[in-house]
C-alpha positions in Angstrom: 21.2 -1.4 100.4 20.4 -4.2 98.2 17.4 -4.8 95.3 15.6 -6.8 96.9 14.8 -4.2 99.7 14.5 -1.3 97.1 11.0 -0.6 95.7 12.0 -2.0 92.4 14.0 -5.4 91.3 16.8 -5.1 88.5 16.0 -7.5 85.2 17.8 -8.3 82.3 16.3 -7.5 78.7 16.2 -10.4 76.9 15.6 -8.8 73.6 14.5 -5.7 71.7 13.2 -5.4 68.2 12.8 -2.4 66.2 9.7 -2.0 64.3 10.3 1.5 62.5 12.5 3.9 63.3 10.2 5.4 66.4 8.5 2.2 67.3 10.4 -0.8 69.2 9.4 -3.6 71.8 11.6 -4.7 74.4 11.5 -8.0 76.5 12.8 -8.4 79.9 12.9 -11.2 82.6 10.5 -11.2 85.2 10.5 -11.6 88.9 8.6 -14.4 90.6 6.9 -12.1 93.2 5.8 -9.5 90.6 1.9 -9.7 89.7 -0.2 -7.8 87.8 -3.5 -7.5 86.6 -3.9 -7.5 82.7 -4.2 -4.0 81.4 -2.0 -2.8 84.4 1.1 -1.0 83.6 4.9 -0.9 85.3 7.4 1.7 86.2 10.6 1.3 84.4 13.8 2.8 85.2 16.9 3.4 82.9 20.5 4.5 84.7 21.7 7.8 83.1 25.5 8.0 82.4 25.4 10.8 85.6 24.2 7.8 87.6 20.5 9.4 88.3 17.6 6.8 86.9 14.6 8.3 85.0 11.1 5.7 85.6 8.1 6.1 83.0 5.0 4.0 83.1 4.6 1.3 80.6 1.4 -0.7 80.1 2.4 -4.9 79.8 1.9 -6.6 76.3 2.3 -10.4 78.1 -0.4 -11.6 79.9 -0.4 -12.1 83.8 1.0 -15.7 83.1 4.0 -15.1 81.2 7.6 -15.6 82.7 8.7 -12.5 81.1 7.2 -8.8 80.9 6.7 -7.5 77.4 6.5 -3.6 76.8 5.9 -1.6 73.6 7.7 2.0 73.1 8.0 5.0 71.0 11.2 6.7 70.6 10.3 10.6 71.9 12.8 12.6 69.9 15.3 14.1 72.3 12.8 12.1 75.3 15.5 11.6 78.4 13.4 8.1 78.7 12.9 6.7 75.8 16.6 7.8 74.2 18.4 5.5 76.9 16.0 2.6 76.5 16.0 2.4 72.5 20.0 2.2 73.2 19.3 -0.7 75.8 20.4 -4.1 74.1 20.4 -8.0 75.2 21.9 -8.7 78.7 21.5 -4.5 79.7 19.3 -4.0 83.4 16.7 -2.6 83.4 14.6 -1.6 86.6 11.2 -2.8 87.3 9.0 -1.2 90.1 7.7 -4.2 92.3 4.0 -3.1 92.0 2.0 -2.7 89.1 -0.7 0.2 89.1 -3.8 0.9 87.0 -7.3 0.7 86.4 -7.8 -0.3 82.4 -8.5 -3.8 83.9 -12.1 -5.3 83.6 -13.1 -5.1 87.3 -13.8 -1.4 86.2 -16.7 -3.3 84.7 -19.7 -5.2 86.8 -21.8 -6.2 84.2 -22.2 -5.8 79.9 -22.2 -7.8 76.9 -19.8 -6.4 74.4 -16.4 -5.3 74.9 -14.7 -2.4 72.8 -11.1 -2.0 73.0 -10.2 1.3 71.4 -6.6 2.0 71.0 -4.1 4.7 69.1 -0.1 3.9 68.9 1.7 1.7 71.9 -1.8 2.4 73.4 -2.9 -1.1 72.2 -0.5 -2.6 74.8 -2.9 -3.2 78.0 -5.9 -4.5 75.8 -2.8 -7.0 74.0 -2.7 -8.1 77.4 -6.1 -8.8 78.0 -6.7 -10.6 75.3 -4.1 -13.0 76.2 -6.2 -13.4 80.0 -9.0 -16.3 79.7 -11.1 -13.8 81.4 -12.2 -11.7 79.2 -13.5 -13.8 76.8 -15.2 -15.8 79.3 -17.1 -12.8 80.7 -17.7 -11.0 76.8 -20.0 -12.3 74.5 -18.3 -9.7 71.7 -14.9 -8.7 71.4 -13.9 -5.8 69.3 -10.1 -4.4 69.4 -9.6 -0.9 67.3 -6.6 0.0 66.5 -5.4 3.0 65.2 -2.2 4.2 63.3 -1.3 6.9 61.2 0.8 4.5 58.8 0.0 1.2 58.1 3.6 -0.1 58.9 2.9 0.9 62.5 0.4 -1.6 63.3 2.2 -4.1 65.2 1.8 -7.4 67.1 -0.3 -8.5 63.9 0.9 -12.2 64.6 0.0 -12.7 67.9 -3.3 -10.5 67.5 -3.9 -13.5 64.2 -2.5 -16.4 66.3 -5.0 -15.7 69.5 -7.9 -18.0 67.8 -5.6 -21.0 67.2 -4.9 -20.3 70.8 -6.1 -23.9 72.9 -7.4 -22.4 75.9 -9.2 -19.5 73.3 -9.8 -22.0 70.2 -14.0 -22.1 71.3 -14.9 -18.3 71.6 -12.8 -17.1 68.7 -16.0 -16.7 67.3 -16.3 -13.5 69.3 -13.6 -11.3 68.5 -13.3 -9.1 65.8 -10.2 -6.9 64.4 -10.3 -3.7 63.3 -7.4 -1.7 61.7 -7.6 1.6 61.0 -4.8 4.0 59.1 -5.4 7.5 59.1 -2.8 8.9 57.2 -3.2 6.6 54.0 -5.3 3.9 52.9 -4.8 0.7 53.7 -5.7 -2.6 52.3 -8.4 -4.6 54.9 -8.0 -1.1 57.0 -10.4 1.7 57.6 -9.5 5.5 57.0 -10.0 7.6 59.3 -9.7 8.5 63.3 -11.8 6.8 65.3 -13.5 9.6 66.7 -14.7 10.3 62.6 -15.7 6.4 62.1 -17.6 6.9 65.4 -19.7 9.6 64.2 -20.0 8.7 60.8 -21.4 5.0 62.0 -18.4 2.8 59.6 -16.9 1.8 62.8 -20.1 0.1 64.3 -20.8 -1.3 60.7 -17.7 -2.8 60.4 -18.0 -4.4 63.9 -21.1 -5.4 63.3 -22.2 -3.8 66.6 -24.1 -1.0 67.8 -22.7 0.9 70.9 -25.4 0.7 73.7 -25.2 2.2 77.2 -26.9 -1.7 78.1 -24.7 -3.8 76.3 -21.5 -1.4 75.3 -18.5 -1.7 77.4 -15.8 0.3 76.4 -12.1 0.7 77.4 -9.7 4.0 75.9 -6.1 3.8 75.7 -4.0 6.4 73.6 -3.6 9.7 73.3 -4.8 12.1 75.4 -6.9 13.7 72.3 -8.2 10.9 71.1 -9.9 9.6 74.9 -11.2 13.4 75.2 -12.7 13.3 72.4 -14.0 9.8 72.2 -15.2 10.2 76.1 -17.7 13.3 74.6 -18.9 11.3 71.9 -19.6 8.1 74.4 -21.0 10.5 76.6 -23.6 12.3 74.4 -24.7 8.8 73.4 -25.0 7.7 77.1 -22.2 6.1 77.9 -20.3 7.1 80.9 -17.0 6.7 82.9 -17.1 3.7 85.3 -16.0 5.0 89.1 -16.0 3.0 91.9 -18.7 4.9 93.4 -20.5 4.9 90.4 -20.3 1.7 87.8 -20.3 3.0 84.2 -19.8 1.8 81.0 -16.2 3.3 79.8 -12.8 2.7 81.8 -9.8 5.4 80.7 -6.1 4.7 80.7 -3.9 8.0 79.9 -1.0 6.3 77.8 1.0 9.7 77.4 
């Protein structure tokens, strides 16, 4: 049977970069009839020496209307997934499920003024890739991305999360985003301390937005670790804020990274 009438289509990595030793993005081609809505995420699939493949679910960095498909990984000590991709180099396949799948995308949202984008780790992929989508900052009239690490060396994509205000088609509503780091391990330079669960309750987080969280305005989108979306979820929730379903529009959309 051949690719094209698999479920997936086989692409060539066109490069990988480490960014410390458990962090690494990897870039691959992209095939023409593969679409996907910014915040979605892929299925990827490695061949194993014993000729099985193993598939995991990575959210996409690039935006919709990129001719390649970026994707941001840890390295899982001992992980069967992750161990064969961080060997992956230039010219290795790699498979690519021909549908995208997830919700973190801002249909999950009918209405709202401000958008918060809260990310720990490679969780900051999908929101990477809607910023990079004209949509969202045609529909926002704030845009705050959080991003936390435990070291400040992990905070990556800094260049392209500088570069998207020089951007042409995003050069008249810079003026609405805003960039917050924050370490949680050490302190950090033009970084807040702390998880973001802490600078939620403690208010520094809204103060160094600039904005208040507001069940009317508030629009809020979770990606990270599982602990971290618990425990933000409560905190949204005693304050008003609740999960958008389709059967019920809310104010917070949920994407489990891990």
């Amino acid at each position: 049977m051949t690719d094209s009438a698999e479920k997936f289509t086989r692409q060539t990595l066109m490069d990988v970069q480490p960014l410390t030793s458990h962090l690494f993005t990897l870039r691959t081609t992209r095939d023409r009839g593969f679409r996907f809505r910014a915040g979605q995420f892929a299925r990827l699939g490695v061949a194993k020496a014993d000729g099985n493949t193993v598939w995991r679910a990575y959210s996409m960095v690039s935006s919709p209307f990129d001719e390649f498909l970026e994707f941001f990984s840890i390295v899982v000590p001992d992980g069967e997934f992750t161990s064969e991709l961080s060997r992956l180099k230039p010219d290795d396949s790699l498979l690519v499920d021909r549908q995208a799948f997830g919700y973190l995308t801002l249909d999950r949202f009918v209405d709202g003024r401000d958008l918060w984008l809260l990310s720990t780790g490679t969780g900051v992929a999908p929101f990477l890739s809607i910023l990079q989508d004209f949509e969202v900052w045609e529909r926002f009239e704030r845009i705050t991305l959080v991003y936390s690490v435990r070291e400040a060396k992990e905070l990556a994509y800094q260049a392209l999360i500088d570069g998207l205000g020089q951007r042409d088609y995003l050069a008249e509503h810079a003026h609405k985003f805003r960039f917050i780091a924050t370490v949680t391990r050490e302190q950090h330079p033009g970084a807040l301390n702390g998880r973001i669960t802490t600078l939620l309750e403690n208010g520094e987080l809204e103060r160094a937005a600039g904005v208040t969280l507001t069940p009317e305005h508030s629009r809020v989108m979770l990606c990270g670790n599982p602990q971290m979306i618990d425990d933000t979820r409560k905190l949204l929730k005693a304050r008003g804020l609740q999960l958008s379903l389709s059967r019920r529009p809310g104010q917070v959309a949920v994407e489990n990274y891990w």
